[in-house]
GUFIRO-199379 format. One record per residue (C-alpha): residue in three letters; x, y, z. Coordinates in steps of 0.1 Angstrom, whole numbers, plus 5000, padded with zeros to 4 digits. Layout:
BEGIN
res, px, py, pz
ala, X, Y, Z
...
REM end
This chain:
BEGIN
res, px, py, pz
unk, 4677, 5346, 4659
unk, 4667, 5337, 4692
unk, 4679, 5304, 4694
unk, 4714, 5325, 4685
unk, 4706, 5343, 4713
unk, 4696, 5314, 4735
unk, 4726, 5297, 4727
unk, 4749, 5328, 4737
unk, 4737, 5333, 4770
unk, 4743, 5296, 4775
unk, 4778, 5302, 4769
unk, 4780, 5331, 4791
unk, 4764, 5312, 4819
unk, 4783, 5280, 4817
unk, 4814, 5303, 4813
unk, 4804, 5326, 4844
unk, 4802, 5291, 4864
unk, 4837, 5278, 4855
unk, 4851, 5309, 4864
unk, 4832, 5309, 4901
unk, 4844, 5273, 4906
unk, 4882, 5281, 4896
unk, 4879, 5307, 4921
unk, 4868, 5286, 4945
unk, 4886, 5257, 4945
unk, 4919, 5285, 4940
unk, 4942, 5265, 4916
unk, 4922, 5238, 4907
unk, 4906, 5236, 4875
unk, 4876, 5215, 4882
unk, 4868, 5214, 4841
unk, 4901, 5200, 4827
unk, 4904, 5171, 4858
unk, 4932, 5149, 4858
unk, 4927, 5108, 4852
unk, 4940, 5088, 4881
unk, 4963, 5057, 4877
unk, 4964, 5036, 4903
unk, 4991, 5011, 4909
unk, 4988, 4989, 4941
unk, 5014, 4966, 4949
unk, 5011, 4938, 4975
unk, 5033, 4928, 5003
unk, 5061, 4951, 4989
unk, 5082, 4970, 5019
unk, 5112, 4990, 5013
unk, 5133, 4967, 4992
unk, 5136, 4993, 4964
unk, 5164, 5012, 4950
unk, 5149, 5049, 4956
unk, 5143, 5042, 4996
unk, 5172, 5023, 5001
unk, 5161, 4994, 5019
unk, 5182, 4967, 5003
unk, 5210, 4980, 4986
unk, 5210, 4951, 4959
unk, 5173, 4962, 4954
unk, 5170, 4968, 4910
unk, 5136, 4987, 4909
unk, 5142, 5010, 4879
unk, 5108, 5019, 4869
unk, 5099, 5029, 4907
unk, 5128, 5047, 4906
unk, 5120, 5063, 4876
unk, 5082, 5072, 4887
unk, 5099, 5087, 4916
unk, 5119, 5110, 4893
unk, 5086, 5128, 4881
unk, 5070, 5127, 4913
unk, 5074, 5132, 4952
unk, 5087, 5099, 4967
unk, 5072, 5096, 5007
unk, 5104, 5077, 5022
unk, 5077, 5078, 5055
unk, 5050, 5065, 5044
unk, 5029, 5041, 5065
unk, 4999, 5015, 5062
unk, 4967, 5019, 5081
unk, 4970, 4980, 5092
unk, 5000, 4950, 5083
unk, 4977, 4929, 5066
unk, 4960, 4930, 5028
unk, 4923, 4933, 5036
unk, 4921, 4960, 5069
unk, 4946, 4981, 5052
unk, 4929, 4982, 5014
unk, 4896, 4985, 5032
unk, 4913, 5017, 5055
unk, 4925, 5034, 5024
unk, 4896, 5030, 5003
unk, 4869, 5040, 5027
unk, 4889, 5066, 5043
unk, 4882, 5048, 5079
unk, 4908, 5031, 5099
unk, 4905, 4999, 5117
unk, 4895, 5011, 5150
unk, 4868, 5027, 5134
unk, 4855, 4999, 5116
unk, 4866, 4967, 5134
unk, 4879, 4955, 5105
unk, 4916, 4942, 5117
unk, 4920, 4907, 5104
unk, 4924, 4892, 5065
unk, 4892, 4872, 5072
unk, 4866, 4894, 5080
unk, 4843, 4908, 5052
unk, 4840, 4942, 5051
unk, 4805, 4956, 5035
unk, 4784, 4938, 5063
unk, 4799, 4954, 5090
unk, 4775, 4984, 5099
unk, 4795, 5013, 5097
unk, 4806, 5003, 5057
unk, 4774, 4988, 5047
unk, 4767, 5022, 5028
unk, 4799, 5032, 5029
unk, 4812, 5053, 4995
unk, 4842, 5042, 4985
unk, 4874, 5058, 4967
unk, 4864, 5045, 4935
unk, 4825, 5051, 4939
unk, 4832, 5087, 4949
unk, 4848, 5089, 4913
unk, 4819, 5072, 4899
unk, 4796, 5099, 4915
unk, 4819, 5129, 4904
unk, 4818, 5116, 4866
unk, 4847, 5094, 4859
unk, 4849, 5062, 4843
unk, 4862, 5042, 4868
unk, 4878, 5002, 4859
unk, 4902, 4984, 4875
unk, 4921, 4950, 4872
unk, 4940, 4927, 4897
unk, 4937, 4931, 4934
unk, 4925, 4959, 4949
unk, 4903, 4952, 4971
unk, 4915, 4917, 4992
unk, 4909, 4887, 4972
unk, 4871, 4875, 4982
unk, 4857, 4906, 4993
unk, 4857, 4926, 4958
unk, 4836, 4953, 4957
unk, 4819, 4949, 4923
unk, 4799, 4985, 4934
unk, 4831, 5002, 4932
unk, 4836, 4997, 4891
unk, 4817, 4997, 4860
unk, 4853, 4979, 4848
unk, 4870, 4952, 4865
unk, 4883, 4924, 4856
unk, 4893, 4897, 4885
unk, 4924, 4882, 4885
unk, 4924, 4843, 4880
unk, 4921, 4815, 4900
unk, 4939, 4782, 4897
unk, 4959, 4759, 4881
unk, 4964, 4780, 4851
unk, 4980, 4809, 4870
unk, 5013, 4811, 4875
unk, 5012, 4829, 4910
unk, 4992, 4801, 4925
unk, 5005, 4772, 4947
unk, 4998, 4747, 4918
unk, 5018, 4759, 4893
unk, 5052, 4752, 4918
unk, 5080, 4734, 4902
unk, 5096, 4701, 4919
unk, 5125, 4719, 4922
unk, 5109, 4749, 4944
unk, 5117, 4759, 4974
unk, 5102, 4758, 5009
unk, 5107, 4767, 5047
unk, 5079, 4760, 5068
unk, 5054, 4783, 5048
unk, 5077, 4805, 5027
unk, 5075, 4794, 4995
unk, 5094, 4800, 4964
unk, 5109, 4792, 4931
unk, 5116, 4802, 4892
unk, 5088, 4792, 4869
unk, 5094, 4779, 4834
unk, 5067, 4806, 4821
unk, 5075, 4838, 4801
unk, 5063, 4870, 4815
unk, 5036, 4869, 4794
unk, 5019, 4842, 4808
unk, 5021, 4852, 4843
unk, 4987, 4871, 4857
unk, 5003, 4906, 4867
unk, 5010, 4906, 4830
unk, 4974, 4904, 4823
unk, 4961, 4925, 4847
unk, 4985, 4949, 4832
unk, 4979, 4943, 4796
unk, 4940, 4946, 4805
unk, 4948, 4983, 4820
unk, 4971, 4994, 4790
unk, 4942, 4983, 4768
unk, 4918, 5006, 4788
unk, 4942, 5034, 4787
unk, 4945, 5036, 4749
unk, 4910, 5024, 4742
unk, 4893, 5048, 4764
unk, 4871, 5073, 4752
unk, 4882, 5107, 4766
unk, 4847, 5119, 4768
unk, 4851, 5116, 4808
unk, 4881, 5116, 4827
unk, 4897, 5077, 4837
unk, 4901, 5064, 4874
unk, 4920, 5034, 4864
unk, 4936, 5011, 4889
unk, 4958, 4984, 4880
unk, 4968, 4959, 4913
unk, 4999, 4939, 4909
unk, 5002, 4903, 4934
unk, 5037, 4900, 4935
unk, 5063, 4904, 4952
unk, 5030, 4881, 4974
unk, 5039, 4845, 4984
unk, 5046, 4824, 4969
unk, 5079, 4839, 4954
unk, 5077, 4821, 4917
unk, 5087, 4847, 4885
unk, 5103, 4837, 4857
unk, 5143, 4826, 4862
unk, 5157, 4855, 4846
unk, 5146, 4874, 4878
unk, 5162, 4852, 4899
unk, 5191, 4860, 4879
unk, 5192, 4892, 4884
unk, 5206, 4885, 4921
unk, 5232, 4856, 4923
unk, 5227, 4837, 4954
unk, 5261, 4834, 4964
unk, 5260, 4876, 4968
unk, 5227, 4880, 4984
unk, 5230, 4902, 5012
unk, 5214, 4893, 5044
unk, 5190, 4918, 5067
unk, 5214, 4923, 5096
unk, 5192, 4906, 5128
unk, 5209, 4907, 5163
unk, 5204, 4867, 5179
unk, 5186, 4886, 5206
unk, 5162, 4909, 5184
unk, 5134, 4901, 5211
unk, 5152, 4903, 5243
unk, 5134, 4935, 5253
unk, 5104, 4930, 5231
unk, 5069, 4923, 5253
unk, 5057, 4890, 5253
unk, 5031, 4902, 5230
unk, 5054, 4913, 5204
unk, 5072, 4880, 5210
unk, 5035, 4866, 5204
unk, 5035, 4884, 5171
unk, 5070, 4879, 5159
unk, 5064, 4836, 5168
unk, 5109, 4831, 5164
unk, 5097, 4796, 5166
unk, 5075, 4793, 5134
unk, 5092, 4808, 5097
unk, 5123, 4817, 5111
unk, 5135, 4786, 5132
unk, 5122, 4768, 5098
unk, 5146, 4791, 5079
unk, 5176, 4785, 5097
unk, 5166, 4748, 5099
unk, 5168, 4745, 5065
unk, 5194, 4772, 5057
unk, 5178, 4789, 5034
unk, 5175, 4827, 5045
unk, 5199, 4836, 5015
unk, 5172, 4818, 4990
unk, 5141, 4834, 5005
unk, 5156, 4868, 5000
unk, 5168, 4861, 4964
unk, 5131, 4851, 4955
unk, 5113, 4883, 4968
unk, 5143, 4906, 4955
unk, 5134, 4883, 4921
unk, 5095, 4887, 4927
unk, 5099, 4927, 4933
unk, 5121, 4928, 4902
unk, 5092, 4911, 4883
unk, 5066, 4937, 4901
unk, 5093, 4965, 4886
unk, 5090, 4954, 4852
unk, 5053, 4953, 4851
unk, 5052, 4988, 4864
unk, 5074, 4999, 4834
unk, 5051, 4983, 4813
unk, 5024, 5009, 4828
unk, 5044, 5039, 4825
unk, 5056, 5032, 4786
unk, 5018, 5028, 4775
unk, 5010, 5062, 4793
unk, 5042, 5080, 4783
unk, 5030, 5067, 4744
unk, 5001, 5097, 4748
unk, 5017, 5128, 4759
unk, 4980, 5145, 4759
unk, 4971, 5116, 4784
unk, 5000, 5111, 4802
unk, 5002, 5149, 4809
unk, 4969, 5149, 4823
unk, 4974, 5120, 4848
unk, 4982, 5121, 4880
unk, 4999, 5087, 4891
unk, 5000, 5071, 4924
unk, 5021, 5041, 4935
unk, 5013, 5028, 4968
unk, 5022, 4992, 4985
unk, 4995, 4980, 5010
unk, 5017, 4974, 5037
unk, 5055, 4959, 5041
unk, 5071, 4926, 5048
unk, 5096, 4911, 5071
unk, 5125, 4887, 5058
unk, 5142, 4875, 5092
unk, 5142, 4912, 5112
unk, 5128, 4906, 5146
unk, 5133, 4866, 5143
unk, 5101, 4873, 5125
unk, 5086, 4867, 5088
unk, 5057, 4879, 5071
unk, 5039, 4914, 5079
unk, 5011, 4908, 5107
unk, 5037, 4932, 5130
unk, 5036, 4969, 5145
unk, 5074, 4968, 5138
unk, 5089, 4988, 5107
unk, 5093, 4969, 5084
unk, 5059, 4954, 5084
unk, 5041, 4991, 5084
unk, 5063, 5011, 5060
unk, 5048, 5010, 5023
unk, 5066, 5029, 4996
unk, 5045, 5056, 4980
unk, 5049, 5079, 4949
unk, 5022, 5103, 4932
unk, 5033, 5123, 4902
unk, 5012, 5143, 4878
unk, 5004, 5179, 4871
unk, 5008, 5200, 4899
unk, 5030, 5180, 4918
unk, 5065, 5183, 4923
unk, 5089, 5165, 4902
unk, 5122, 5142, 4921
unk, 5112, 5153, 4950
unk, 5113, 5135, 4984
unk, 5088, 5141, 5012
unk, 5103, 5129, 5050
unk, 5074, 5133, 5066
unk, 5052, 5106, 5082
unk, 5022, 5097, 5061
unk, 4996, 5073, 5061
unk, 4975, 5056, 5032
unk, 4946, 5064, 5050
unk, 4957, 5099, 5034
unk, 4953, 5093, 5000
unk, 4913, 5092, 4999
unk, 4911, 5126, 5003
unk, 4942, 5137, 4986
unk, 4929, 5121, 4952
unk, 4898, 5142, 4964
unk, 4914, 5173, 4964
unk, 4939, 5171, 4936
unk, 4913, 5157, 4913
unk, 4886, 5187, 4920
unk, 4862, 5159, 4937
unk, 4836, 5174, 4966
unk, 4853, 5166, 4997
unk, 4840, 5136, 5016
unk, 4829, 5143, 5054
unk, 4846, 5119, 5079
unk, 4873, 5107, 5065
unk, 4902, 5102, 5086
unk, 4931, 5112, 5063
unk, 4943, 5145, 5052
unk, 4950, 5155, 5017
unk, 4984, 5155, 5011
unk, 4980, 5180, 4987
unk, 5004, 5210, 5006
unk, 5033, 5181, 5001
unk, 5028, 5179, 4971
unk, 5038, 5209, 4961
unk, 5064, 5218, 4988
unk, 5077, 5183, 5002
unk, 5091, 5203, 5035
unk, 5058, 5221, 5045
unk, 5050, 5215, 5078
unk, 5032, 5181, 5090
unk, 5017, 5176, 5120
unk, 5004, 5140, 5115
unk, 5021, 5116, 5130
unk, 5008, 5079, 5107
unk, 4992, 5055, 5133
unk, 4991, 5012, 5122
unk, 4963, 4989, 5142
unk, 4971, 4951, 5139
unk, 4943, 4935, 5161
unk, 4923, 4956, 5183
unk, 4939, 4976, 5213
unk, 4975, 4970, 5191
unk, 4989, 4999, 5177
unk, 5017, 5017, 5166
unk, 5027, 5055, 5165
unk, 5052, 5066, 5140
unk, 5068, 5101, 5140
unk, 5098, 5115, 5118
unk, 5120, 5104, 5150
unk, 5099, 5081, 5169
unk, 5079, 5043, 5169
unk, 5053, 5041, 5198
unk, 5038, 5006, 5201
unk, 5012, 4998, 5224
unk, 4997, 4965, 5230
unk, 4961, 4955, 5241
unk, 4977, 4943, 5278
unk, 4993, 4975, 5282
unk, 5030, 4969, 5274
unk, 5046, 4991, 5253
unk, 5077, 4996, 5231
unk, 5098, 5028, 5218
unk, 5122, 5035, 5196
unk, 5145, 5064, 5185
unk, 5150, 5060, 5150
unk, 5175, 5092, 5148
unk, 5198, 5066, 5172
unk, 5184, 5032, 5159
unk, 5168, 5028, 5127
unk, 5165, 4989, 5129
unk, 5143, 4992, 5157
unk, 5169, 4970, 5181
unk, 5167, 4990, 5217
unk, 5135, 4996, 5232
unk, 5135, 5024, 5253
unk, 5095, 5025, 5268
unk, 5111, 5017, 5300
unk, 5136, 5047, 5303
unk, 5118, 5074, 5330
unk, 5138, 5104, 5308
unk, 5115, 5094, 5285
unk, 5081, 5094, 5299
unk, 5071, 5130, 5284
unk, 5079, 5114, 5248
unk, 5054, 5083, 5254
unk, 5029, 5105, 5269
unk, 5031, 5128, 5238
unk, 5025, 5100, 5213
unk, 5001, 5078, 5232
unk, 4976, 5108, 5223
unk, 4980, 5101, 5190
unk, 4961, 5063, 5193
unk, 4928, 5057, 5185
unk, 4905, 5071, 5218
unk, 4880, 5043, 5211
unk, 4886, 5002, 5195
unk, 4857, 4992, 5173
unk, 4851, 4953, 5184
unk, 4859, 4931, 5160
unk, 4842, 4928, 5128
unk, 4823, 4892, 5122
unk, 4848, 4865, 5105
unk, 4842, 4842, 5075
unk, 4871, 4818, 5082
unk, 4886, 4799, 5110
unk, 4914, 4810, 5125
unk, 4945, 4793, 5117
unk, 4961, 4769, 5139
unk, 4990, 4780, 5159
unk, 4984, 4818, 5147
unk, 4978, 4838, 5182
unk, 4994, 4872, 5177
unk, 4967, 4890, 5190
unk, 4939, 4867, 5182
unk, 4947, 4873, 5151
unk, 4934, 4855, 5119
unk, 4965, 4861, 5094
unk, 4953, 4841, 5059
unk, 4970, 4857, 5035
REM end
């Protein structure tokens, strides 16, 4: 009788509690929480159908995602290169907080993220099971802290995505390379790191909710998939980016540092093969589609889990093909800072698009929020949880991008501020010029608007972090080390 009793007043208890923690966490329900799935994407920009960047773009399972989600047209990356941006959004610290600006500078020895917790550990501490496959963090500096799951993508010969598996026939300009494989999908390693995710979605026990992030290489250099991709985009109707001849007559010689005409492009239209180049990472983005869809049918196969997952898509940063005489990210330009990004789940609005600028640094404590998790003091996003639900609610975050210290770049729903270490800046009025072709810094009428957004960079530039590789030759936008 009294361990009846016993057992009553248990229930009571742990029933009295979930009720207090509903109430204060309003409408989230901290004892059914959501799984995460995680999708990152590397080097993709804005080539796909929903944002309209190239309209030949065929992205239908991004698309589709976006169709149950909110789609962030504006969204932004912490920093233009694979390493300082993952290690942004999945400490929650930018750049100039850390020092961490290049591709080759490990992250965990710098001071400030020596202890740092990060996106996946937080889960780890609030309960989750938390695995992952492919690349999340950059290439050599895994976190092996941040999983009890991973599994590493492959190295050599074997792979498909890797130098040595080019065909004679491949193409090359300078260092863009690219070329159809004689591989199925099957053998290629996104399809593994995706296969190794599905199996973790249907195998895993649901005794604890699932963190489960799944990071995709292509459309990353070099540009090899399977020919049918290639197919999918004739080359004789490949449309080109339109690029004035004098994209860089009013750019600062620092930008004209970053954008180096003389390096991929001149090599380019040495060789004539801009119309190529584009093919192969329309082909390679393509590829990057169809592994997605592979995702969403093995979660759409459990209604029970896929209705309790929220999803986010995100792309670490974007990619230039020719626009500024310049290829590559490692910019503070447009189309090296704008990612695309989709989260869909329960509570979030369905085919909805959000205008307003966001940043990746953003989505630490949004997955925070949404997912019932303690909040996490100093990090430097903020949830985007109110978008979420009403894609038009107001915003005042403008998304600011750090490519080397003292570089940065200021992006509003109208406006790109870009200031350089030397001082020289650049504006542009994207409700006039969306391709970013007429700098206006040095229009007086427009002081008040430069003043405004220069409050929004960093006040302080952690120095840089300590390197682990040399710099490459002939690389010297802003001292940068640019390995990809």
């Amino acid at each position: 009788m009294q361990r009846v009793l016993g057992r009553s007043l248990l229930l009571v208890v742990a029933g009295f509690l979930a009720t207090t923690a509903g109430a204060a966490g309003q409408d989230r329900q901290p004892a059914a929480r959501p799984n995460v799935l995680f999708i990152a994407v590397d080097d993709l920009n804005d080539w796909v159908t929903c944002l309209g960047g190239q309209p030949q773009a065929k992205t239908p399972n991004i698309d589709r995602l976006a169709q149950r989600g909110v789609l962030f047209t504006r969204a932004y990356c912490p920093a233009p290169a694979c390493n300082p941006s993952r290690v942004a959004l999945l400490t929650g610290l930018s750049p100039a907080a850390t020092g961490v600006y290049h591709n080759n500078q490990p992250w965990r020895p710098v001071p400030l993220l020596k202890d740092a917790v990060t996106l996946p550990q937080h889960f780890m501490k609030g309960g989750y099971h938390v695995a992952g496959a492919g690349k999340i963090f950059h290439g050599a500096y895994d976190d092996r802290a941040s999983w009890h799951d991973y599994r590493k993508p492959a190295r050599g010969a074997a792979d498909p995505n890797r130098p040595a598996r080019l065909p004679a026939a491949s193409g090359r300009a300078g260092g863009i390379t690219w070329g159809a494989v004689d591989v199925s999908d099957d053998e290629m390693e996104d399809h593994h790191s995706v296969s190794w995710t599905i199996a973790r979605l249907r195998e895993m026990k649901r005794d604890k909710p699932l963190f489960l992030a799944c990071g995709l290489h292509k459309p990353h250099m070099p540009w090899q998939v399977p020919q049918k991709y290639f197919d999918l985009y004739p080359l004789d109707s490949v449309q080109l980016p339109k690029v004035p001849g004098d994209d860089l007559k009013d750019v600062p010689p620092a930008g004209v540092n970053i954008a180096r005409p003389n390096g991929d492009h001149a090599n380019v239209l040495r060789t004539n093969t801009w119309r190529n180049a584009v093919q192969a990472y329309l082909a390679c983005i393509s590829y990057a589609d169809a592994e997605i869809g592979r995702l969403l049918d093995a979660l759409d196969a459990d209604p029970a889990l896929r209705d309790n997952t929220v999803v986010v898509l995100w792309g670490d940063h974007g990619w230039h093909l020719g626009e500024k005489h310049h290829w590559r990210k490692f910019a503070l330009w447009e189309e090296a800072t704008r990612t695309p990004l989709v989260v869909a789940g329960p509570g979030v609005a369905a085919g909805a698009r959000c205008d307003r600028t966001v940043s990746l640094l953003d989505l630490y404590p949004t997955l925070l929020d949404v997912c019932a998790l303690p909040p996490r003091p100093g990090l430097e996003g903020h949830s985007l949880r109110p978008l979420l639900k009403d894609p038009a609610a107001n915003w005042p975050h403008p998304a600011v991008t750090t490519h080397g210290r003292g570089n940065h770049a200021v992006r509003t729903e109208r406006w790109r501020y870009i200031r350089y270490a030397d001082g020289s800046e650049e504006l542009y009025d994207h409700a006039a010029d969306p391709n970013e072709w007429t700098n206006l810094a040095a229009d007086p009428k427009l002081k008040n608007v430069r003043t405004e957004l220069a409050s929004a960079l960093p006040k302080k530039d952690a120095p840089d972090a300590p390197t682990n590789q040399p710099r490459r030759a002939g690389r010297r936008d802003a001292g940068a080390a640019t390995r990809d």
